[in-house]
KELO-16699 format. One line per 4 residues: number of its first residue (from 1); their letters; for each residue z, y, x of C-alpha. Coordinates in nm, 4 decimals, always signed. Example, Ala and Ser with C-alpha at 12.3 -4.5 7.8 and 13.67 -1.06 7.14 Angstrom:
<vexdrens>
1 = AS = +0.7800:-0.4500:+1.2300 | +0.7140:-0.1060:+1.3670
</vexdrens>
This chain:
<vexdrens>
1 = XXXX = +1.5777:+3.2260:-3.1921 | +1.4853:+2.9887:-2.9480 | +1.2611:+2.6627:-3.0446 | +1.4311:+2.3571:-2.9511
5 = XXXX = +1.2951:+2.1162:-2.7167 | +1.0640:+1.7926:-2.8126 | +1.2399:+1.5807:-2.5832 | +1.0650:+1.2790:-2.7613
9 = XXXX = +0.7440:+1.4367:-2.5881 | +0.9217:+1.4998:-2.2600 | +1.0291:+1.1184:-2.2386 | +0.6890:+0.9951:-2.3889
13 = XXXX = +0.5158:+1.2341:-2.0683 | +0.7511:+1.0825:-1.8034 | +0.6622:+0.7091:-1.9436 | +0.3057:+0.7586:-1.8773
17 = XXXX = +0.3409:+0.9691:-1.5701 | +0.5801:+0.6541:-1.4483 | +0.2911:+0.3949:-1.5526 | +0.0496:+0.6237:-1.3879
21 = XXXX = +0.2418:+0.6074:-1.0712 | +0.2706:+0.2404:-1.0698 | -0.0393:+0.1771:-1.1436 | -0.1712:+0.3725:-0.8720
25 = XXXX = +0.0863:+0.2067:-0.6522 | -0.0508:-0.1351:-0.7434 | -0.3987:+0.0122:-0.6747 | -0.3093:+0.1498:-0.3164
29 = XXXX = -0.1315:-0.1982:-0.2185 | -0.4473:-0.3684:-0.3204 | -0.6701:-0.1760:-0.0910 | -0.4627:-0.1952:+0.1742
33 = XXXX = -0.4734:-0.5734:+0.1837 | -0.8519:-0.5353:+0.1977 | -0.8254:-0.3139:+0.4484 | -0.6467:-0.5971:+0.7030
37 = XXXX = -0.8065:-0.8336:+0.6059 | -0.6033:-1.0367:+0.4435 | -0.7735:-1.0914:+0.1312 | -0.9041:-1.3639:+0.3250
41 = XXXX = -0.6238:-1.5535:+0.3601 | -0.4891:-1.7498:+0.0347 | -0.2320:-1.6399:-0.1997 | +0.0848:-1.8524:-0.0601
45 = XXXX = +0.0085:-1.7844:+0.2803 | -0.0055:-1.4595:+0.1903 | +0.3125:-1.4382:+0.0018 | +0.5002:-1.6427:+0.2991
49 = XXXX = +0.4101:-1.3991:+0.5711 | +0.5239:-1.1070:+0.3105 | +0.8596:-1.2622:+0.2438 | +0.9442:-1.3508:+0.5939
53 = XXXX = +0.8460:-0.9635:+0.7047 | +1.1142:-0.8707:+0.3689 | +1.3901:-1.1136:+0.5765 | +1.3200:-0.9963:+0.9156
57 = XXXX = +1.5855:-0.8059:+1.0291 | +1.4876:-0.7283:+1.4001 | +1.4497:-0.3945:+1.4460 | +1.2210:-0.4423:+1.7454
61 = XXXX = +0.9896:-0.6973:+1.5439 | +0.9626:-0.4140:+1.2140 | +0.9026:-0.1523:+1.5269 | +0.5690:-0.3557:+1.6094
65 = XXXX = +0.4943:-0.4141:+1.3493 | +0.4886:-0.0302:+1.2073 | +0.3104:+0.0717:+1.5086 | +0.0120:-0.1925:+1.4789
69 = XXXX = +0.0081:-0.0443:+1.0814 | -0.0305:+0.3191:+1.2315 | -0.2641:+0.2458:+1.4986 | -0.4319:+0.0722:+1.1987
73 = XXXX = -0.4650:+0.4106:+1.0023 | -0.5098:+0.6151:+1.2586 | -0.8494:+0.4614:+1.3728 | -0.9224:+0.3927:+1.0320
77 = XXXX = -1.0520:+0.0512:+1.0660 | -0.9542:-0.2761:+0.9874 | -0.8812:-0.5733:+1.2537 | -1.1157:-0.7718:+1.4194
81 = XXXX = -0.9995:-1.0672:+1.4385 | -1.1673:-1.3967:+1.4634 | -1.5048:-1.2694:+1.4422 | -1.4235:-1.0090:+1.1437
85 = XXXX = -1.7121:-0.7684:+1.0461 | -1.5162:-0.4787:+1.1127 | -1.6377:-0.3155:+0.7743 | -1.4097:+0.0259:+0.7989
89 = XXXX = -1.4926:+0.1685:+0.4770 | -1.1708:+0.0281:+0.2555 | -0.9929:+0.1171:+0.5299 | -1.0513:+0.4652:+0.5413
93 = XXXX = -1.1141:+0.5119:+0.1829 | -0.7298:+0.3986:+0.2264 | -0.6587:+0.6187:+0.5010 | -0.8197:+0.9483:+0.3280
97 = XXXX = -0.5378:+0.9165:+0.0137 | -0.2754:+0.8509:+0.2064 | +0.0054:+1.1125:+0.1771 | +0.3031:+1.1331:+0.4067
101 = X = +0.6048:+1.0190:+0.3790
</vexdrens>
């Protein structure tokens, strides 16, 4: 006779696996905003340049903008901008768990 199934135990596993995920998301999205730089820049700046990149709808903007992002983790360091210090380290701590897509 076959046992049946502790789906309670299934769900509960998937809840944490989901928080896991999302947590490491969070983690990931943090880093990467070292990584540029832009944990320099305050909080509504910030969150204005984020939600006009969300609204832009040119395709040949979002095309620059995802090749500055790859040329970004494919040298593994972060922009130099305005006399940055070009620490690299966050960035390719970054780079190194990045999984593709």
């Amino acid at each position: 006779m076959r046992r049946p199934k502790d789906f309670d135990a299934q769900l509960k596993a998937l809840a944490e696996k989901a928080k896991t995920l999302k947590d490491n998301k969070l983690y990931r999205l943090g880093e990467l905003v070292v990584a540029t730089g832009a944990d320099t820049i305050d909080m509504e700046t910030l969150a204005g340049g984020l939600l006009a990149m969300t609204a832009a709808k040119d395709p040949v903007q979002r095309a620059s903008w995802k090749k500055a992002g790859e040329e970004m983790f494919r040298k593994g360091i972060r922009s130099t901008k305005a006399g940055d210090s070009g620490n690299s380290e966050s960035a390719q701590t970054h780079n190194r768990g990045r999984t593709s897509a």
